[in-house]
N, C-alpha and C positions, 0 to 999 in steps of 0.2 A: 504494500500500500504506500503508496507517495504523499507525503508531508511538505510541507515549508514550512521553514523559519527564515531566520538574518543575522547578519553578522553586519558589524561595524566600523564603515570604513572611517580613513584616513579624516576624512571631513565633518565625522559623527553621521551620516545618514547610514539608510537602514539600507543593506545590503541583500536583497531576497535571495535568498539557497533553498533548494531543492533538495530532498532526498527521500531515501524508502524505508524504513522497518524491519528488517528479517523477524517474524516473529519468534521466541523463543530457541537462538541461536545468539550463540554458542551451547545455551546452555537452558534448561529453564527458567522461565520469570526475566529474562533478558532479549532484548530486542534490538539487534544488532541495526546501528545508522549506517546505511550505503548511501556515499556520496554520487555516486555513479549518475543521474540522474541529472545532476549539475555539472560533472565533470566532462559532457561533451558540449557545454556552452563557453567559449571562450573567452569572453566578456567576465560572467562569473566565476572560472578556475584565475584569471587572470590578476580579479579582485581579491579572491580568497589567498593568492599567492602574497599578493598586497599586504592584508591585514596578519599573516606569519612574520614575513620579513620586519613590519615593526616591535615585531618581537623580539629578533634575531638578537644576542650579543653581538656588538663591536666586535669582538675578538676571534668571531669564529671564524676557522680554516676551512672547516669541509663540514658538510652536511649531510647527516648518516639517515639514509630511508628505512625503516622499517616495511618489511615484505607482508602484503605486498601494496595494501591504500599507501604507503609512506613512499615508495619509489618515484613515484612520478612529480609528488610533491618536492620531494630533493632534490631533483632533476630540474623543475622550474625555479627553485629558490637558488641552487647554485649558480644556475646558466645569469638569473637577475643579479648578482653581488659577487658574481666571477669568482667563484670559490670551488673550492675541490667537492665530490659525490661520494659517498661511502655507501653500497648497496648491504643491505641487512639482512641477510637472508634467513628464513624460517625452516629450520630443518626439517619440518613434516612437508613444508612445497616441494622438496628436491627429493628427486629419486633414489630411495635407498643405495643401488647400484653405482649412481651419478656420486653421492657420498665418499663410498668408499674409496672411488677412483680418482676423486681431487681431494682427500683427505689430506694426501703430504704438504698441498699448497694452502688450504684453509684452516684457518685456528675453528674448533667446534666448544660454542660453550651448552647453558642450561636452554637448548631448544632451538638456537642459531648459531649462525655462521657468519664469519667473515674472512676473507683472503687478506692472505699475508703481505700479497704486493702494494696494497695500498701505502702501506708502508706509514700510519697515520703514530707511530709512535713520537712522542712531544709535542703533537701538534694537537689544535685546540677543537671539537667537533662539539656540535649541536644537532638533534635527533627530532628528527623527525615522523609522523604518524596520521592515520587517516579520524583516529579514535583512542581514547584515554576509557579502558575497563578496570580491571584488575590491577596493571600495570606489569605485569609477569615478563612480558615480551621488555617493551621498554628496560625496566629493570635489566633481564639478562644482557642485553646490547649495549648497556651503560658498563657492566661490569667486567663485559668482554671487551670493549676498546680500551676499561682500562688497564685489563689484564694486557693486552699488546699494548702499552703505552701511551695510549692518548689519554687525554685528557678531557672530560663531560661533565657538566653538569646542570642541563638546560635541554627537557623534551619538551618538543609543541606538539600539538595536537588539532584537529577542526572541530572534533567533539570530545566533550568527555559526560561520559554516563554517572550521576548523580548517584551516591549510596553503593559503590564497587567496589572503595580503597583504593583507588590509583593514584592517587593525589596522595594520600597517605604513603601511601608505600615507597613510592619516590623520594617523597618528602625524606624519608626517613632514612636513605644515602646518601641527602645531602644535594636533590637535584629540584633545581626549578620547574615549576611546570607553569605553561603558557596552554590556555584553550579558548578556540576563537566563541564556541556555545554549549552551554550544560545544558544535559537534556536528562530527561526521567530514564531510569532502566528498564521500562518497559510502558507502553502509552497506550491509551485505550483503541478501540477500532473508529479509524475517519469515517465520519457519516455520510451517507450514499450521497456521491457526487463532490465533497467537498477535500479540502487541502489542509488539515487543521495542524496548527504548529503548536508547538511544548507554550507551557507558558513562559511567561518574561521571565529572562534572567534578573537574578536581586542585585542590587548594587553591593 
């Protein structure tokens, strides 16, 4: 089912985003936000890259996507502030086989991956993601750059689900979190024909 809400640009107006509900995925009583619905209007991916980047630290080198909503966002944040891409990959996306076979080349931590030629040791990264749950992914990715030497302390997010611990759980290694809209972790059914969005974020 397709929703709206907004996010807020650069100027304070209200920026309309689209997106859908997976119901009860991942998990029960959780309702997964796909962006996807807004992601082929380029006007609004263009915006939303907008309102990340004024998040961005000054200081970051490269920009790490989480697999797989967080890649393409990397990819547009990095190309806008000429900065390095660090792709993040999810060890259940990749093919057991595929694994084994670049294991010598990629460091594997609690659930992801990342290759060693990035070569991101002392340099400063900021992480990226399509959605803020649990924080489980986030977390793992933070601890794995800084197990290879980089240095994090700053995931953004476009959503984060309300009542998960993600915010928490970051918090709690010591990492910023940046989210463009809180949404409920799970939302009633849109009434026939209409577009209904979360209510207002609280100041």
């Amino acid at each position: 089912m397709e929703r709206a809400t907004s996010i807020e640009s650069a100027d304070a107006a209200a920026i309309p985003l689209r997106y859908r509900r997976w119901k009860n995925h991942p998990a029960p009583g959780t309702d997964f936000p796909d962006i996807t619905p807004a992601a082929t209007d380029g006007a609004t991916v263009r915006q939303v890259v907008e309102a990340l980047a004024r998040q961005l630290p000054g200081d970051t080198e490269i920009i790490g996507g989480i697999d797989v909503g967080g890649l393409g966002l990397a990819g547009a944040l990095a190309y806008r502030n000429a900065l390095g891409m660090l792709d993040i990959r999810k060890v259940g996306s990749i093919r057991v086989e595929v694994i084994r076979t670049i294991m010598a080349n990629y460091e594997l931590g609690d659930g992801v991956a990342i290759s060693r030629a990035h070569g991101i040791a002392g340099r400063r990264l900021t992480i990226v993601d399509d959605c803020l749950m649990t924080g489980g992914h986030a977390l793992a990715a933070i601890r794995l750059i800084r197990r290879l030497g980089g240095h994090c302390d700053t995931a953004m997010f476009v959503f984060e689900l309300d009542g998960m611990g993600g915010r928490s759980l970051l918090a709690g290694a010591g990492i910023r979190v940046h989210s463009l809209r809180p949404l409920p972790q799970a939302e009633p059914e849109a009434p026939e024909g209409g577009l209904p969005g979360p209510p207002a974020a609280s100041a």
